[in-house]
One Martini backbone bead per residue (centre of mass of N, CA, C, O) as a GRO file, in nm:
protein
  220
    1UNK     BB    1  -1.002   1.128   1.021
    2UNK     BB    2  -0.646   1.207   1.035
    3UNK     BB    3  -0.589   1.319   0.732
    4UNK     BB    4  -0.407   1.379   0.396
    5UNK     BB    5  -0.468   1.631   0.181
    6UNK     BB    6  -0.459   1.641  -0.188
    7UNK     BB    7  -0.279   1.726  -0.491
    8UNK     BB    8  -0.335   1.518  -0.813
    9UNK     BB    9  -0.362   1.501  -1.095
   10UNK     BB   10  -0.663   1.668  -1.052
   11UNK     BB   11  -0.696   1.553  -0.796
   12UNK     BB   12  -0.877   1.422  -0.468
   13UNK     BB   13  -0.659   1.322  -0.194
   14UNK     BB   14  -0.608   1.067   0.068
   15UNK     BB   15  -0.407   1.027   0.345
   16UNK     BB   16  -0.384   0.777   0.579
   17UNK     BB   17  -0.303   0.633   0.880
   18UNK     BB   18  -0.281   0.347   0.754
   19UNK     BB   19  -0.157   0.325   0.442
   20UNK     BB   20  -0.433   0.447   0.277
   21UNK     BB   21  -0.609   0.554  -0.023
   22UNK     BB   22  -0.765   0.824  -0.101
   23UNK     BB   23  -1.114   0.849  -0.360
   24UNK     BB   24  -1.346   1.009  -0.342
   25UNK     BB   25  -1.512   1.036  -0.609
   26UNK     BB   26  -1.462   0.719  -0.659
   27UNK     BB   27  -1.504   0.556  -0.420
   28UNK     BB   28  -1.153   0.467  -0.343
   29UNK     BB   29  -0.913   0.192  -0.202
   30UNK     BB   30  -0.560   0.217  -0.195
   31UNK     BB   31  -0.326  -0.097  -0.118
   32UNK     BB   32  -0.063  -0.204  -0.029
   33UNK     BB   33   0.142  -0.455   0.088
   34UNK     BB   34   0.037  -0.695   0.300
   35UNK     BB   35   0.181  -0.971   0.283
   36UNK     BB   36   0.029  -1.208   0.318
   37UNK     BB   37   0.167  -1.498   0.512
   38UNK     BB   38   0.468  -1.451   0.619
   39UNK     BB   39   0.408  -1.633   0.888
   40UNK     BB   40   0.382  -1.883   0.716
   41UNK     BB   41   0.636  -1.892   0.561
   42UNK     BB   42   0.859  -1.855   0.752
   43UNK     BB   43   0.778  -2.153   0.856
   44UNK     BB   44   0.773  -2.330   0.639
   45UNK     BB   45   1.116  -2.211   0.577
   46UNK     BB   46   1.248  -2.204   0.876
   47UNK     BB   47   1.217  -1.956   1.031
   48UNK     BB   48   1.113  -1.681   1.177
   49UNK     BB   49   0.865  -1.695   1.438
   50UNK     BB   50   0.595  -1.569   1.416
   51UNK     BB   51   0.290  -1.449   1.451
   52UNK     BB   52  -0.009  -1.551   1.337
   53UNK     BB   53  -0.180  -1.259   1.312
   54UNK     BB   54  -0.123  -1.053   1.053
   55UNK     BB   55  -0.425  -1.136   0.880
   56UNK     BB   56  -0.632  -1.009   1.083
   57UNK     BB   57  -0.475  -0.729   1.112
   58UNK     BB   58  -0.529  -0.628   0.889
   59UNK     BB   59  -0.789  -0.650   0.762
   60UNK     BB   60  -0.939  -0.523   1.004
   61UNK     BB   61  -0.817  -0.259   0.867
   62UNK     BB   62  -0.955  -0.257   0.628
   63UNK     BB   63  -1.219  -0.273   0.702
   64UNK     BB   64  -1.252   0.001   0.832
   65UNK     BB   65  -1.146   0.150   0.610
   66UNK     BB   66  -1.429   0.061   0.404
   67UNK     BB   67  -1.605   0.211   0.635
   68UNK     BB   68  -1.529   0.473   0.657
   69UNK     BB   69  -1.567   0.559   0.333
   70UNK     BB   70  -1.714   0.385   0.153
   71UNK     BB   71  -1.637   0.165  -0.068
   72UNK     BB   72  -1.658   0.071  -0.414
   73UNK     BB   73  -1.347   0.047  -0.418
   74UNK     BB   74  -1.052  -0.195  -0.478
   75UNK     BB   75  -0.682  -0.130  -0.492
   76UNK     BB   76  -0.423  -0.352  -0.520
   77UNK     BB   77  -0.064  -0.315  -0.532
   78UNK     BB   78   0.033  -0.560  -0.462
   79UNK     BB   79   0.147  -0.781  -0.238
   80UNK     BB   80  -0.027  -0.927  -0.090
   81UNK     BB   81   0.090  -1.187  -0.095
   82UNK     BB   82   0.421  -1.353  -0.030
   83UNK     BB   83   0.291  -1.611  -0.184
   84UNK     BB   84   0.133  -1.862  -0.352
   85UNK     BB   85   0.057  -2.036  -0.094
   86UNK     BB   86  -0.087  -1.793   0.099
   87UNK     BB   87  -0.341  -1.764  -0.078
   88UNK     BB   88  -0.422  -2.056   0.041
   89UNK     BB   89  -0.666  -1.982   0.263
   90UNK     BB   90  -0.844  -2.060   0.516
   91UNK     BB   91  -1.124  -2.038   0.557
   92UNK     BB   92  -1.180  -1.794   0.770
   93UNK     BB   93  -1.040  -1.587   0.581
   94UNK     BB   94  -1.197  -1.660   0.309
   95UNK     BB   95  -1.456  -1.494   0.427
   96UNK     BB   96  -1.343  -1.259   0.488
   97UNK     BB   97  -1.262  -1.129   0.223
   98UNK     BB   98  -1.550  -1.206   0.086
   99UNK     BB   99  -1.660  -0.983   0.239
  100UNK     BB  100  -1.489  -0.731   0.161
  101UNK     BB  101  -1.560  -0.769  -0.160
  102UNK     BB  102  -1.875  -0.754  -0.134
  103UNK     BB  103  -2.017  -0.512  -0.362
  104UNK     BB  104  -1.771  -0.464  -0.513
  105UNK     BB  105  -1.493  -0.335  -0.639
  106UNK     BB  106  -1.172  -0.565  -0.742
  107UNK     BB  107  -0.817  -0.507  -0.754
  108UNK     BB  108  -0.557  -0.689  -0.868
  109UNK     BB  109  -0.224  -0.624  -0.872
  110UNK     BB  110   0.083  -0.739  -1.015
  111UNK     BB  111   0.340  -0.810  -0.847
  112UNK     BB  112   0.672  -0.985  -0.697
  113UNK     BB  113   0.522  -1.211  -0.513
  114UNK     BB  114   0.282  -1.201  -0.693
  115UNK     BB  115   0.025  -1.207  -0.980
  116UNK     BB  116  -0.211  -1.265  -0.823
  117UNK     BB  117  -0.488  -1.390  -0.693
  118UNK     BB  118  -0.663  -1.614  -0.890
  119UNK     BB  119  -0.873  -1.771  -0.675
  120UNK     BB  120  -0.991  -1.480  -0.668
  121UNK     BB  121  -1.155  -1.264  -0.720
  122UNK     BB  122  -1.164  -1.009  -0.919
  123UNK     BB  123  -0.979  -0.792  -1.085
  124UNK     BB  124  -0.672  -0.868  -1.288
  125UNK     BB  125  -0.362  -0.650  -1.328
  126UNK     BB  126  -0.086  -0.474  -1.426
  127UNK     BB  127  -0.279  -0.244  -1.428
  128UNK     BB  128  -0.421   0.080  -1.395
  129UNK     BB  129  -0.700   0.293  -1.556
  130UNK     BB  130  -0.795   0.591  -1.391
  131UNK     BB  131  -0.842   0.827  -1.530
  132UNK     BB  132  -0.527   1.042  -1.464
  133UNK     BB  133  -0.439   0.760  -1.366
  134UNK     BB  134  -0.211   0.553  -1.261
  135UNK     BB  135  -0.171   0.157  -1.150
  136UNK     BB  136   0.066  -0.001  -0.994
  137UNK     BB  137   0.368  -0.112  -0.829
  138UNK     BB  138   0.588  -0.002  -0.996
  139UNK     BB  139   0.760   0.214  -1.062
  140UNK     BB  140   0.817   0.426  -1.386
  141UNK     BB  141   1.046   0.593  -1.500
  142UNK     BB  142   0.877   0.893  -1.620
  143UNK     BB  143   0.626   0.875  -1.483
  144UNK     BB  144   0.243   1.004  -1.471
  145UNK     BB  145   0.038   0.982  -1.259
  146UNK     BB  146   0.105   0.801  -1.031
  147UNK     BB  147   0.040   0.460  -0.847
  148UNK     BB  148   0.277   0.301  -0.565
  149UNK     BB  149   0.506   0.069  -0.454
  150UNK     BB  150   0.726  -0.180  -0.313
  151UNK     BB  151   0.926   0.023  -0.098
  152UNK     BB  152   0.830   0.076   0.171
  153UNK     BB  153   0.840   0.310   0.303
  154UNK     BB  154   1.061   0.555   0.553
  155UNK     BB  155   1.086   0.726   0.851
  156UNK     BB  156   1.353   0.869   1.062
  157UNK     BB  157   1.200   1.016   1.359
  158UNK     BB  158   1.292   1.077   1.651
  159UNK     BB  159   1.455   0.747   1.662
  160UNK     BB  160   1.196   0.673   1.470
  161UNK     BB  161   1.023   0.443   1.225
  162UNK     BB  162   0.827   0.552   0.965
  163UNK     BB  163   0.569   0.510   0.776
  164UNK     BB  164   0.530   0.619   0.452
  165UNK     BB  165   0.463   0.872   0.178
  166UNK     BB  166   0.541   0.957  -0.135
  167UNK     BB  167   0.516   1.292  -0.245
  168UNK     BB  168   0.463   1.419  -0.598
  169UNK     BB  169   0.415   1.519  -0.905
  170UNK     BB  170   0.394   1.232  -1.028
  171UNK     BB  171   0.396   1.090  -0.752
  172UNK     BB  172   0.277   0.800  -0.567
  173UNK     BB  173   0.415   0.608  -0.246
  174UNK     BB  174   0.309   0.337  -0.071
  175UNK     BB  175   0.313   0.203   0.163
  176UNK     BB  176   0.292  -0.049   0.380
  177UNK     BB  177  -0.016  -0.240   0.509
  178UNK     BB  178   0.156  -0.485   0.654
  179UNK     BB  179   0.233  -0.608   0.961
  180UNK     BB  180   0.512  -0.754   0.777
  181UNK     BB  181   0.736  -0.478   0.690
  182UNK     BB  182   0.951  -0.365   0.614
  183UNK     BB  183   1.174  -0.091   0.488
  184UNK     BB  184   1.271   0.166   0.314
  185UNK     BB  185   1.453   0.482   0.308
  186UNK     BB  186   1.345   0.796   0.197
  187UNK     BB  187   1.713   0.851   0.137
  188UNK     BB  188   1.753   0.704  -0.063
  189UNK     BB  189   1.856   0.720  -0.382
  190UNK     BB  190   1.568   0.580  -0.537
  191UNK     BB  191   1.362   0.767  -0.412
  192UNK     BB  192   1.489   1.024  -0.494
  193UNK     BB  193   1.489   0.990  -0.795
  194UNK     BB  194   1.153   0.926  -0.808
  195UNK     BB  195   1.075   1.185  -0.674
  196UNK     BB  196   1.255   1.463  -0.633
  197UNK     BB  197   1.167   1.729  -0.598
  198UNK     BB  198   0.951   1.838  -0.335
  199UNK     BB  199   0.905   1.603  -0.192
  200UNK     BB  200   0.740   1.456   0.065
  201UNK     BB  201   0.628   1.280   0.384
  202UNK     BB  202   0.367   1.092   0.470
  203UNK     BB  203   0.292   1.012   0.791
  204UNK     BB  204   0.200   0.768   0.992
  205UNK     BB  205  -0.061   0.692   1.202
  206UNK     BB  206  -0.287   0.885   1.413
  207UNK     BB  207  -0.156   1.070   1.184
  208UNK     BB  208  -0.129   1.253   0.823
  209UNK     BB  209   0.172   1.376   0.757
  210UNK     BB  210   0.413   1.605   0.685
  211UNK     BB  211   0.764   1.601   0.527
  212UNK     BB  212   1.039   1.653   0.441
  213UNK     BB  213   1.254   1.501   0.240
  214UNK     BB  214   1.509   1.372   0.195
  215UNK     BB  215   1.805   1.386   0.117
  216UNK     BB  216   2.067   1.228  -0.094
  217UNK     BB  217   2.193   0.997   0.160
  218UNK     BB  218   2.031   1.136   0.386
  219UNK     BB  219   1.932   1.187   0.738
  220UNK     BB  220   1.634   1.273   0.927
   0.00000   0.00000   0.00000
């Protein structure tokens, strides 16, 4: 697995080509923003229709990352489902969750998108602090040893618009794991002032690799 190892506040910590952080010590994967159930709402909604498939190709991609690294723990960092209705699963979905479930520590951090899916098992929390870190959904000016999503960010390198981690001294902010997900540009404003200086943009797919991030206002 062609990931990318770092330090950070005292941990070792690895961002991995999928969109998941591993935390080897912990024994620890951690995805943000599935967004299970998109083409679901989308549909609903009568918005644009897009393939129903993007539940089982996330979940499958979960479920190698939880092989891949032999995870005993699993934390959610929010916005798993796209809305409360997306949550309610057909069967067959909700038995591939419920085995990639089992056997393992299970955390749901509360989105702004759902609340947490509460009608599956596993804890639910606004937050959680585990050793040096705290796991939220939105970082929160201010804050140190942070891990974080909500903004899905992206870096457009050569062209092309790549999913990507942004890595800095206070904070941790995790891509979108989920197939069917817009994202921020690592050049906003927004993410300038809250990664600071000197921080990286960590970029998904085959490898994950590390790139300046660009400054404020500015394109990469």
């Amino acid at each position: 697995m062609n990931r990318y190892a770092f330090s950070f506040a005292g941990t070792e910590i690895s961002a991995l080509p999928s969109g998941a952080l591993h935390w080897p010590a912990e024994a620890c994967l951690v995805v943000s923003d599935l967004h299970l159930g998109r083409s679901e709402r989308y549909a609903r909604r009568a918005g644009a229709l897009l393939p129903p498939y993007e539940v089982e190709e996330t979940l499958a991609r979960l479920d190698a990352d939880i092989a891949a690294t032999a995870a005993r723990m699993v934390i959610c960092l929010g916005d798993t489902f796209d809305d409360l209705q997306a949550a309610e699963l057909p069967e067959p979905r909700a038995l591939l969750l419920a085995r990639l479930m089992a056997g393992r520590r299970w955390v749901w951090i509360e989105g702004n998108h759902d609340p947490g899916p509460v009608g599956l098992g596993g804890e639910h929390r606004a937050e959680l602090a585990l050793g040096p870190l705290r796991f939220r959904h939105i970082a929160a000016p201010g804050a140190r040893a942070e891990i974080s999503g909500h903004y899905h960010p992206k870096l457009r390198l050569a062209g092309q618009s790549r999913r990507c981690f942004l890595v800095g001294g206070a904070r941790v902010i995790l891509p979108a794991y989920g197939t069917y997900t817009g994202g921020l540009g690592a050049e906003d404003p927004v993410l300038c002032d809250l990664m600071g200086a000197g921080a990286v943009a960590v970029l998904t797919g085959t490898v994950a690799r590390p790139v300046p991030m660009p400054g404020k206002g500015r394109r990469g």
